[in-house]
KEKE-3310 file (N, C-alpha, C; in steps of 0.2 Angstrom, whole numbers, plus 5000, padded with zeros to 4 digits):
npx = (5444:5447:5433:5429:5434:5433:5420:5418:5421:5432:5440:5435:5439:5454:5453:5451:5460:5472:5468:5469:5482:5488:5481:5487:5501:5502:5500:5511:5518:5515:5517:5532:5535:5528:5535:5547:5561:5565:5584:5591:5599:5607:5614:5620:5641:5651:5659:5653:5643:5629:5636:5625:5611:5598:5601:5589:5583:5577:5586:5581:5580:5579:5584:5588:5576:5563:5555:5542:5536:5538:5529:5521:5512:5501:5498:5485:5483:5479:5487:5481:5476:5475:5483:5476:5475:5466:5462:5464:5452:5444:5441:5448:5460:5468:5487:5498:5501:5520:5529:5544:5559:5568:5583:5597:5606:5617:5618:5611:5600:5580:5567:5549:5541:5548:5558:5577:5593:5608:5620:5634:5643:5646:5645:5657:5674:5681:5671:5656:5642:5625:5621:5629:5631:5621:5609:5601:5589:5579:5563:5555:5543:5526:5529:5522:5524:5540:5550:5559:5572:5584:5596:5597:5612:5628:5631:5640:5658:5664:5654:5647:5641:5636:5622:5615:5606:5597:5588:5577:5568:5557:5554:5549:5553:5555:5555:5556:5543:5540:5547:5545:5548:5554:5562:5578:5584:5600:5603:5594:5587:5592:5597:5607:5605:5593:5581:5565:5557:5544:5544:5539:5542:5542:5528:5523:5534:5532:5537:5533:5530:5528:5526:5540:5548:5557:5571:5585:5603:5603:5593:5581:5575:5562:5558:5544:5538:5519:5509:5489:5478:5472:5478:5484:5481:5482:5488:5481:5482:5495:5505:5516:5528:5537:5544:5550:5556:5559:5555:5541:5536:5528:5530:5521:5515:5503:5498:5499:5507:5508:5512:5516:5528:5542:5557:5567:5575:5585:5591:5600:5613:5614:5619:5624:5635:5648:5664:5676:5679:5676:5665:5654:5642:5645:5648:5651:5631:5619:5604:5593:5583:5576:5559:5553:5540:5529:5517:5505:5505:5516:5532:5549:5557:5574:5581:5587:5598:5610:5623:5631:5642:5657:5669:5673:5671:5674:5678:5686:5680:5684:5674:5661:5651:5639:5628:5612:5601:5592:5597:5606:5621:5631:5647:5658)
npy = (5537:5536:5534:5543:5556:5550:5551:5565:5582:5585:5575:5575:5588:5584:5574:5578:5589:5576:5571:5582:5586:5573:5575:5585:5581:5570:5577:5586:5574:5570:5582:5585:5573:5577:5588:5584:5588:5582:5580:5593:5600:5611:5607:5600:5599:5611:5606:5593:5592:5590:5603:5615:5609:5615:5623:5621:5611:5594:5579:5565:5546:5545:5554:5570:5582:5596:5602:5606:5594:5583:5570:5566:5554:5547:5534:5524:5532:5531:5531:5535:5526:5538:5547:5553:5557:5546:5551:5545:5548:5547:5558:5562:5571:5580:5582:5595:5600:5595:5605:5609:5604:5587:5579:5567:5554:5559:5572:5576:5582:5581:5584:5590:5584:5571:5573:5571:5579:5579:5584:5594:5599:5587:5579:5583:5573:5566:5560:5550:5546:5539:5521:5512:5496:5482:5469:5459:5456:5454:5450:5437:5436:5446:5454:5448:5452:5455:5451:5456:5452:5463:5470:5483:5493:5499:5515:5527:5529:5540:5553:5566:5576:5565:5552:5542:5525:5508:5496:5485:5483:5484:5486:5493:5485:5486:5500:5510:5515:5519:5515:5504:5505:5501:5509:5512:5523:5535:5548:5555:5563:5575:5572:5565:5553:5534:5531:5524:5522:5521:5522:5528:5533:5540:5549:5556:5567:5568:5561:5552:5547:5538:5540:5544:5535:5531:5522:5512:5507:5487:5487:5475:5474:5474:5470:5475:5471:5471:5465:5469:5463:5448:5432:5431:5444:5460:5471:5487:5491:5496:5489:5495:5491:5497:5489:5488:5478:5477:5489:5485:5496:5501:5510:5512:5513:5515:5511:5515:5505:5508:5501:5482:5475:5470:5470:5465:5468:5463:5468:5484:5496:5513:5530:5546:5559:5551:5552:5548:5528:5529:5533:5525:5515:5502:5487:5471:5470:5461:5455:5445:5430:5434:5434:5432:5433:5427:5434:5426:5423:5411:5405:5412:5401:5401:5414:5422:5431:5445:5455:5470:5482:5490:5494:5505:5514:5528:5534:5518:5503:5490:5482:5470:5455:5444:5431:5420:5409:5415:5427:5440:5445:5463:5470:5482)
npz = (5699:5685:5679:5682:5675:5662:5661:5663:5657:5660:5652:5639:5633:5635:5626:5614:5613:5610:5600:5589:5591:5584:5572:5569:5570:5559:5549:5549:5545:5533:5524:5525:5517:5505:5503:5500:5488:5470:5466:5459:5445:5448:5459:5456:5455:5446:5438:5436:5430:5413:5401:5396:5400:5411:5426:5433:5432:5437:5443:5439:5437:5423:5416:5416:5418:5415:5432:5428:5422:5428:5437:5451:5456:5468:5483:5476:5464:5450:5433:5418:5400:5392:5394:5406:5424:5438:5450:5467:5474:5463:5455:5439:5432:5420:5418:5416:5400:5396:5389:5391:5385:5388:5395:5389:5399:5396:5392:5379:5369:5371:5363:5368:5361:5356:5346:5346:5349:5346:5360:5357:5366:5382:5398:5406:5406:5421:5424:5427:5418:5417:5411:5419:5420:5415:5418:5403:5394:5376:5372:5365:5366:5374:5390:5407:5419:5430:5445:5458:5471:5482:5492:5502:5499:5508:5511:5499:5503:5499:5500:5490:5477:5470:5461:5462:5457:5455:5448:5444:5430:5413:5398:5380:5364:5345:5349:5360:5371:5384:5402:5415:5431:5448:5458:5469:5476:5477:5485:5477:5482:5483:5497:5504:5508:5505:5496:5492:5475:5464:5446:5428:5414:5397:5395:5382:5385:5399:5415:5427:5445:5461:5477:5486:5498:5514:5515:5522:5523:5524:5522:5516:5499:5488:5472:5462:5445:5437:5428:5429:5424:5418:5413:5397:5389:5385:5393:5401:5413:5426:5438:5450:5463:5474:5487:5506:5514:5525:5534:5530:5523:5507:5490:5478:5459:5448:5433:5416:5401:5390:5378:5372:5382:5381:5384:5393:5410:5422:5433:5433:5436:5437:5436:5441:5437:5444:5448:5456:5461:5474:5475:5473:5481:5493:5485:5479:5472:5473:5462:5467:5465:5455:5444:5430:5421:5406:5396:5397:5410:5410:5418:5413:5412:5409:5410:5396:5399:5398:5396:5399:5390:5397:5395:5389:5400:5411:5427:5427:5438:5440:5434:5433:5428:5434:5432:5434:5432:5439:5446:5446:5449:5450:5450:5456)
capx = (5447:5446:5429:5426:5438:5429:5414:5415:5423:5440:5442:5431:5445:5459:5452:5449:5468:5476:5465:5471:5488:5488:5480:5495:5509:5501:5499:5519:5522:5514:5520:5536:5535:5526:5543:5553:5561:5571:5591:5592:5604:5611:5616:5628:5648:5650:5662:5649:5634:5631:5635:5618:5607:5598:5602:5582:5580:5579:5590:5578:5582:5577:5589:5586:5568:5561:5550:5534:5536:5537:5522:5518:5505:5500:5494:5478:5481:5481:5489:5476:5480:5474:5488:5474:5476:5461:5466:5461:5446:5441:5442:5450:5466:5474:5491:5497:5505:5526:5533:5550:5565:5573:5592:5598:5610:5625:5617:5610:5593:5574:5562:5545:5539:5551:5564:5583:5596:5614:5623:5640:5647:5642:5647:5666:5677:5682:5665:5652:5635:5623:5618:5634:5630:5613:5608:5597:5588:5574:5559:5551:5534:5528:5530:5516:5528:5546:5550:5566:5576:5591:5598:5603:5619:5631:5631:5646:5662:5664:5648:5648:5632:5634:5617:5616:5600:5599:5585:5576:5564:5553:5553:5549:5558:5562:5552:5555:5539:5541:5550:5542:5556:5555:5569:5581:5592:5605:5604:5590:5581:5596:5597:5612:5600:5593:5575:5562:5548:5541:5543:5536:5544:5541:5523:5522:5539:5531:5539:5529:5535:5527:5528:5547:5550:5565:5575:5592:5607:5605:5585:5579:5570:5558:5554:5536:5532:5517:5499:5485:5474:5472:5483:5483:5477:5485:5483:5484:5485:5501:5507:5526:5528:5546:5543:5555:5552:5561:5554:5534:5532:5528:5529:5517:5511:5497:5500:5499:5514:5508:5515:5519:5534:5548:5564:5568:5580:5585:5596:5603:5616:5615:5624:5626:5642:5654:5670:5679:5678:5674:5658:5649:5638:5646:5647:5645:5627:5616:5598:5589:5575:5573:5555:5553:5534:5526:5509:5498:5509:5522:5536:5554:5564:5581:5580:5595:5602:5615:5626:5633:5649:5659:5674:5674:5666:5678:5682:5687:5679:5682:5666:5658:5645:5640:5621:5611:5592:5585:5600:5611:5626:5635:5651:5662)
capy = (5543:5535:5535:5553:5557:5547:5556:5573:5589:5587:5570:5578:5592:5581:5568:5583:5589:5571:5572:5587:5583:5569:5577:5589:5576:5565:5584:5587:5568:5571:5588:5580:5567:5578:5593:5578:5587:5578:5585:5598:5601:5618:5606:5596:5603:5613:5600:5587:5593:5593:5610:5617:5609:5622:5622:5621:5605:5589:5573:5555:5539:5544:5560:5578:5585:5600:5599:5607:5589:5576:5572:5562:5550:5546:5528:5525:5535:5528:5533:5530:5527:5544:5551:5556:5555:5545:5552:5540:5551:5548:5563:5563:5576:5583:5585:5601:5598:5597:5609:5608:5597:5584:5579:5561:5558:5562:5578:5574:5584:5578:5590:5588:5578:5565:5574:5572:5583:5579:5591:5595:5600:5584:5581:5582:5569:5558:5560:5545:5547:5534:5516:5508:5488:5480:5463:5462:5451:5454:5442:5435:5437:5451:5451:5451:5451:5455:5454:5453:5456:5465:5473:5491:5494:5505:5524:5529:5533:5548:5556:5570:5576:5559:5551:5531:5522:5503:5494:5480:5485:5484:5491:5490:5484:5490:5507:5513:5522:5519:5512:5504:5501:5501:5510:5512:5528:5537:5556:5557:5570:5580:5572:5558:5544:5530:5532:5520:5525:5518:5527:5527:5538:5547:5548:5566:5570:5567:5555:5550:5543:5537:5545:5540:5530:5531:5516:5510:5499:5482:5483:5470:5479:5468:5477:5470:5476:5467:5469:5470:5461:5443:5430:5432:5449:5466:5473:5493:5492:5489:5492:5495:5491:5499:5486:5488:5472:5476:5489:5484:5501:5500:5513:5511:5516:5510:5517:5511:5505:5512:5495:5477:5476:5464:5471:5464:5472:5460:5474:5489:5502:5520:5534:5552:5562:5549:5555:5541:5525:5527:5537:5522:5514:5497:5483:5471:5472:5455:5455:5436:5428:5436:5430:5434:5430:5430:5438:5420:5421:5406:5409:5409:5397:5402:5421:5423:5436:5448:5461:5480:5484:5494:5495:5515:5519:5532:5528:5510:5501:5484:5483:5467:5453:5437:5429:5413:5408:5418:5431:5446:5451:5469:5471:5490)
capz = (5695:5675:5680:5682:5670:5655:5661:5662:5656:5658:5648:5631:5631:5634:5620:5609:5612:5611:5591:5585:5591:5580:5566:5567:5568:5554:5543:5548:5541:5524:5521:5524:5514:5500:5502:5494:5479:5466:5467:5454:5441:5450:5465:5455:5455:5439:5433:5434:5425:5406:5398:5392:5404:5414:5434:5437:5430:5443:5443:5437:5432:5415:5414:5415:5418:5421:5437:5426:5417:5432:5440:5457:5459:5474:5482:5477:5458:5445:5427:5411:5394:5389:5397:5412:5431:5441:5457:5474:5478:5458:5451:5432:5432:5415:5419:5412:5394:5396:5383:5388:5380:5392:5392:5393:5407:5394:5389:5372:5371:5367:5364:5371:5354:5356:5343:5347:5345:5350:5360:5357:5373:5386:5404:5404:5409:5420:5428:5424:5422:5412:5412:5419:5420:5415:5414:5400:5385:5373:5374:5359:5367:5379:5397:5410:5426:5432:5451:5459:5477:5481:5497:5500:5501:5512:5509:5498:5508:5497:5498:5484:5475:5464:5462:5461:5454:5458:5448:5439:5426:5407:5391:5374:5358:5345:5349:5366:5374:5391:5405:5422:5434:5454:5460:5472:5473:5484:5485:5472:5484:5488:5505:5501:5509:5502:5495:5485:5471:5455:5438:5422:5407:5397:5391:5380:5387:5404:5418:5432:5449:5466:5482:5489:5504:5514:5515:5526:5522:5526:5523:5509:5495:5481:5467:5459:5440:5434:5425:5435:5420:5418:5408:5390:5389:5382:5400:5401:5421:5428:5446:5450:5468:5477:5492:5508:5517:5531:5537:5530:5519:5500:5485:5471:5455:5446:5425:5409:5399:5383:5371:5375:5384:5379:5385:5401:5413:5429:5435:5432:5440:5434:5441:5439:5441:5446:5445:5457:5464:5481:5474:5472:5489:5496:5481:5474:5472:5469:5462:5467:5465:5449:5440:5425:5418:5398:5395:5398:5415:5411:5422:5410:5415:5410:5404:5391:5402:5393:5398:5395:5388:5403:5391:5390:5405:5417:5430:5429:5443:5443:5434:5430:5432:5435:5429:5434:5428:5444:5450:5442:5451:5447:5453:5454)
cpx = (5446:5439:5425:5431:5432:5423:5414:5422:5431:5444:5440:5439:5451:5457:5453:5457:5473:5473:5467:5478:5492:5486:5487:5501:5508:5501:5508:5520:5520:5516:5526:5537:5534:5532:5546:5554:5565:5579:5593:5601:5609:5616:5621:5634:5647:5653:5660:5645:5636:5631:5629:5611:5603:5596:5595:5578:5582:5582:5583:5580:5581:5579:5587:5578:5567:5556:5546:5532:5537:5532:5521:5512:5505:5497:5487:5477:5480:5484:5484:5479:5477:5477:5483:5476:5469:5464:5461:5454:5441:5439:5446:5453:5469:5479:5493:5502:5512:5528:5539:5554:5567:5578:5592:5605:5617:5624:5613:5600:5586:5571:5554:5540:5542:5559:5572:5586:5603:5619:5630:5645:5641:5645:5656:5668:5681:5674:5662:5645:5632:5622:5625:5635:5623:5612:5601:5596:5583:5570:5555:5543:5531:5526:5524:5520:5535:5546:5558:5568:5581:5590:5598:5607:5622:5633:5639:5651:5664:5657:5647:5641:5631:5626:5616:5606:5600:5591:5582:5570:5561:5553:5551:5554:5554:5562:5550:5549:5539:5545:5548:5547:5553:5562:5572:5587:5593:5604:5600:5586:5586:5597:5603:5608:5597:5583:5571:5556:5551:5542:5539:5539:5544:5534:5523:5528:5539:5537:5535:5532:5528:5528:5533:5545:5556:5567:5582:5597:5605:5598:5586:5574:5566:5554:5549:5534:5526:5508:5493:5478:5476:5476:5480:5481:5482:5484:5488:5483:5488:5502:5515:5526:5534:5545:5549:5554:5553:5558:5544:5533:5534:5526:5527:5515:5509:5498:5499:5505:5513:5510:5516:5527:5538:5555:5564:5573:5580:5587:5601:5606:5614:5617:5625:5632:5646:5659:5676:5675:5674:5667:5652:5648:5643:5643:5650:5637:5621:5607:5596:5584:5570:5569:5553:5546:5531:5518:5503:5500:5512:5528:5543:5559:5569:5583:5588:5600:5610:5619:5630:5640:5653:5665:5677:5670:5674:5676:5681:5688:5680:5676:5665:5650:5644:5630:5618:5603:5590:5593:5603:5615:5631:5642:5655:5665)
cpy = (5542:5537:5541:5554:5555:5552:5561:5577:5587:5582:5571:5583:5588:5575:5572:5584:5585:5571:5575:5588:5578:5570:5581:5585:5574:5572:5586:5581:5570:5576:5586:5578:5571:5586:5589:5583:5585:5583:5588:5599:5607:5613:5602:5600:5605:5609:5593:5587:5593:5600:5608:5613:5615:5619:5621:5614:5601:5582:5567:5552:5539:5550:5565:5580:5592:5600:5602:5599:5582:5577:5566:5559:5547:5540:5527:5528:5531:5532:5528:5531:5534:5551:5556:5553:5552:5547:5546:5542:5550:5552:5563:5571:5574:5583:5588:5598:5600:5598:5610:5604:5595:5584:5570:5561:5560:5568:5580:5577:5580:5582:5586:5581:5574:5566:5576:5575:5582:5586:5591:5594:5593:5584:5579:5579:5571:5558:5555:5547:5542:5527:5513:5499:5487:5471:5462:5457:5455:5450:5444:5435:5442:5450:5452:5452:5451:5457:5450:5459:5458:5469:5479:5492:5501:5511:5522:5531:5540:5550:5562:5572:5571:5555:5544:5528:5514:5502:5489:5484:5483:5490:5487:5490:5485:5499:5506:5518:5522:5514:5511:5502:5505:5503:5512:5517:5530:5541:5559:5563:5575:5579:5567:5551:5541:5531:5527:5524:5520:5524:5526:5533:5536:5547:5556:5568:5569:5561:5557:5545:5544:5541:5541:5538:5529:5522:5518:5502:5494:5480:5480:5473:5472:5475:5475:5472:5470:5470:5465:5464:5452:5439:5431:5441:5456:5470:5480:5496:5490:5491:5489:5494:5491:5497:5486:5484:5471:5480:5490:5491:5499:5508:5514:5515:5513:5516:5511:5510:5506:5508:5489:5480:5469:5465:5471:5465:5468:5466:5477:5493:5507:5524:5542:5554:5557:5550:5549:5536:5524:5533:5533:5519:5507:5490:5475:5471:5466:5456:5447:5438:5431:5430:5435:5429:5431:5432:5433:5417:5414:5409:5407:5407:5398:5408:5421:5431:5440:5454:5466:5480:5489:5496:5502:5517:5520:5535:5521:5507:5495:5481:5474:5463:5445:5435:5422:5414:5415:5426:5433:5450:5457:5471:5478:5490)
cpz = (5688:5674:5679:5677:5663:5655:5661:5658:5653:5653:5641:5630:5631:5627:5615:5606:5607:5602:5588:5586:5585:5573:5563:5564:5562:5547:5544:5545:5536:5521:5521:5519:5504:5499:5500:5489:5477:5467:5459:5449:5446:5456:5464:5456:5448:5436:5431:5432:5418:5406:5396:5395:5409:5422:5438:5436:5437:5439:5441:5434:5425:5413:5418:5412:5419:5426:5433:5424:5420:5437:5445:5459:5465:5476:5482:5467:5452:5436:5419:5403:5390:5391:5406:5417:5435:5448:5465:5473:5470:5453:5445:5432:5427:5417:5415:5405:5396:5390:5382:5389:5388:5390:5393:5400:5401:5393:5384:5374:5367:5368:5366:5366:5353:5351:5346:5344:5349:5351:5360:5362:5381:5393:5402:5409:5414:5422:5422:5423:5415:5415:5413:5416:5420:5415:5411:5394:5381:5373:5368:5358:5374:5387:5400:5417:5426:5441:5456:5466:5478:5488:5499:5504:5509:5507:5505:5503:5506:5495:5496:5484:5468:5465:5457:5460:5453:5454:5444:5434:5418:5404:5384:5369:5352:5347:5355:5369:5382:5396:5412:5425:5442:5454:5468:5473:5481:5480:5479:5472:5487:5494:5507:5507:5504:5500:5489:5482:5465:5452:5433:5419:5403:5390:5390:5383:5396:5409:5427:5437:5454:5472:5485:5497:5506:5516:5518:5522:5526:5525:5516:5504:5490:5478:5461:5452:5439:5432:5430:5430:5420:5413:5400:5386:5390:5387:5399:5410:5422:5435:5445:5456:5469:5485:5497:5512:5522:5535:5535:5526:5510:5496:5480:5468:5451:5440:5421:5405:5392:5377:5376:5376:5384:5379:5391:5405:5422:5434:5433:5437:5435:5437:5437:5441:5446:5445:5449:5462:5470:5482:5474:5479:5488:5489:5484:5477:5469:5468:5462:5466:5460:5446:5435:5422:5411:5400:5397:5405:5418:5413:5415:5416:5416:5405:5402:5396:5396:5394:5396:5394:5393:5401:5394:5395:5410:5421:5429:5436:5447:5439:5433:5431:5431:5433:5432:5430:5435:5447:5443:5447:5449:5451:5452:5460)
residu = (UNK:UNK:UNK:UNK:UNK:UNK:UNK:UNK:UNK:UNK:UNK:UNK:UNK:UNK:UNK:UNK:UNK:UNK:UNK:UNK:UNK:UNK:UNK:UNK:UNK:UNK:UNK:UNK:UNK:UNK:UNK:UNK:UNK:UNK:UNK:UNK:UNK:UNK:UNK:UNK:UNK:UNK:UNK:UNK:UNK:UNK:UNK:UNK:UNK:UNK:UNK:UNK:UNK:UNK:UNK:UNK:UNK:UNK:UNK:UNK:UNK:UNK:UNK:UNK:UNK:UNK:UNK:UNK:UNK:UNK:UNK:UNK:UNK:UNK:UNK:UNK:UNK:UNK:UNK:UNK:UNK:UNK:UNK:UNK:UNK:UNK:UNK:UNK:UNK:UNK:UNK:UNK:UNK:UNK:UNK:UNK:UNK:UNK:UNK:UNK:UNK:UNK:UNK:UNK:UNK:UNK:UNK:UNK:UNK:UNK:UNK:UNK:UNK:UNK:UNK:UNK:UNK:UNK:UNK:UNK:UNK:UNK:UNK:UNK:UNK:UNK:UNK:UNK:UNK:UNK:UNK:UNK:UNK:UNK:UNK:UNK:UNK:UNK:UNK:UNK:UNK:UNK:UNK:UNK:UNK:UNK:UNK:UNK:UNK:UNK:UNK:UNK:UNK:UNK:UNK:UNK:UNK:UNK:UNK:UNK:UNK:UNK:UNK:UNK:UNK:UNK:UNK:UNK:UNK:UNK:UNK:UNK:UNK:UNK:UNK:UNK:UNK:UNK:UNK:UNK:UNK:UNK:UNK:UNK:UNK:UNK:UNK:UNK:UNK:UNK:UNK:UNK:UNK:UNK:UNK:UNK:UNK:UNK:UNK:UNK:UNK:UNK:UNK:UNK:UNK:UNK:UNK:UNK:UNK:UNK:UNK:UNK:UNK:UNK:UNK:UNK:UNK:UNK:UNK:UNK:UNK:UNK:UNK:UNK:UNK:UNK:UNK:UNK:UNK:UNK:UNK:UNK:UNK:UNK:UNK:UNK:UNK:UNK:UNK:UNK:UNK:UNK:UNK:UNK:UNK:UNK:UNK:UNK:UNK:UNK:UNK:UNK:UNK:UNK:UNK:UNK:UNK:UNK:UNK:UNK:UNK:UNK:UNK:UNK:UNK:UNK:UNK:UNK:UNK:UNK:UNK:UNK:UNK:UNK:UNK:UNK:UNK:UNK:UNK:UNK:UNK:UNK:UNK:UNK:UNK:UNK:UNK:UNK:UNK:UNK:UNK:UNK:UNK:UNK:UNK:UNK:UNK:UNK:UNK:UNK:UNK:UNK:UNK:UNK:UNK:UNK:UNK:UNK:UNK:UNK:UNK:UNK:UNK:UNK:UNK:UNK:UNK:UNK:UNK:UNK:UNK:UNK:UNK:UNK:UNK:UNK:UNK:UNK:UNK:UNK:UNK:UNK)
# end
């Protein structure tokens, strides 16, 4: 019976079917995956958005954007230093010039040139939004590698439209031009689940992110930044990997960091529109197995680690943290 089947007539059509089937389902997953939008300004409560942002902008770890001005790379892309796209397939893509001003997460505007301009009216309290807890040093020589694990948490028990951001990351001193960080957010895409991507902000006002990856509590996350170039060497290829290691999927981006990067970030919370406590996901929150590498890739032994003022932050959550040579725990 497999016999006749395999040969004739009715096993071509049925193979045929069973293929186009599969094309379909795999054309349902990407479209999926590529309907991802970030959660919009309009979608916060009026009492938790900055005045004067405009309801069309989307939520990122790096403020207020408007969607013409964040741009998805895809695995396989990469980001060149001449602000071009080499896409998988090798084709070389402009992305279109962003012309309008970002917000930071208090509200504080930047125009697309990088000139700031403070805005009067900012999100009004108690509600929290900003870099809550970081742990954080400067390095006297520039990095080639940071890689560090962390868990993910349990969902908020008050699930709002707050938006929690979880990550280690690199920058420059004393002139900031971008920021590479694997992250880890809750309700990023408007959907209050857990989702991973890489970033990179804000090249020309631009910020540029990975294609996300959904994630569950209790999975293990390791978040990879490092240069793709050899030790000693000014390397302008780096890769971000937003690794989920439980369940085997990865979300990369392959970019340029556009300067040495010497500000190193074991862990950080950020958060938008908290207004209370039980807004934030199941604490505390530990980053391990933090390595921290220099440019000729010697691994630092005992990063000076340093942490964030929590003082004036409302609500008062318990905040603190704890540090060793390889771990940054956050507590709230």
């Amino acid at each position: 019976m497999i016999k006749l089947c395999i040969g004739g007539r009715i096993a071509r059509y049925v193979a045929a079917v069973l293929c186009l089937i599969g094309i379909i389902l795999a054309g349902v997953s990407t479209a999926q995956a590529a309907g991802m939008q970030l959660t919009k300004v309009g979608q916060l409560s009026a009492a938790r958005k900055p005045q004067g942002v405009p309801d069309d902008y989307v939520v990122t770890p790096n403020g207020y954007f408007s969607s013409s001005c964040v741009v998805t790379l895809h695995k396989g892309d990469q980001l060149q230093a001449s602000g071009m796209i080499k896409r998988v397939t090798g084709v070389m893509e402009k992305p279109a010039q962003c012309t309008q001003p970002n917000y930071t997460l208090q509200g504080d505007r930047i125009e697309a040139n990088g000139q700031r301009s403070l805005l009067n009216s900012k999100t009004p309290p108690p509600e929290q939004s900003g870099w809550v807890e970081s742990a954080n040093y400067s390095s006297s020589t520039p990095i080639g590698r940071i890689v560090a694990t962390w868990t993910v948490p349990s969902q908020p028990s008050n699930r709002g439209d707050q938006v929690i951001y979880f990550f280690p990351g690199l920058e420059q001193l004393p002139n900031v031009q971008s920021i590479l960080q694997p992250v880890l957010g809750w309700n990023g895409y408007g959907d209050k689940a857990w989702t991973l991507a890489s970033w990179n902000c804000c090249v020309d006002g631009t910020t540029f992110h990975s294609d996300p990856i959904s994630a569950n509590a209790g999975d293990v996350v390791v978040g990879d930044t490092y240069s793709n170039c050899g030790a000693g060497v000014a390397c302008s290829s780096w890769n971000i990997d937003s690794r989920d290691t439980t369940t085997g999927q990865t979300s990369s981006l392959t970019t340029n960091p556009y300067a040495d990067l010497n500000w190193v970030f074991g862990g950080v919370l950020e958060v938008y529109s908290v207004a209370t406590c039980d807004q934030y996901p199941g604490g505390p929150i530990t980053f391990s197995n933090i390595q921290v590498y220099d440019r000729n890739n010697n691994r630092v032994s005992n990063p000076p680690w340093q942490g964030s003022d929590t003082s004036g932050i409302n609500p008062q959550c318990n905040y603190g943290m704890q540090t060793s040579a390889t771990s940054a725990t956050l507590s709230y």
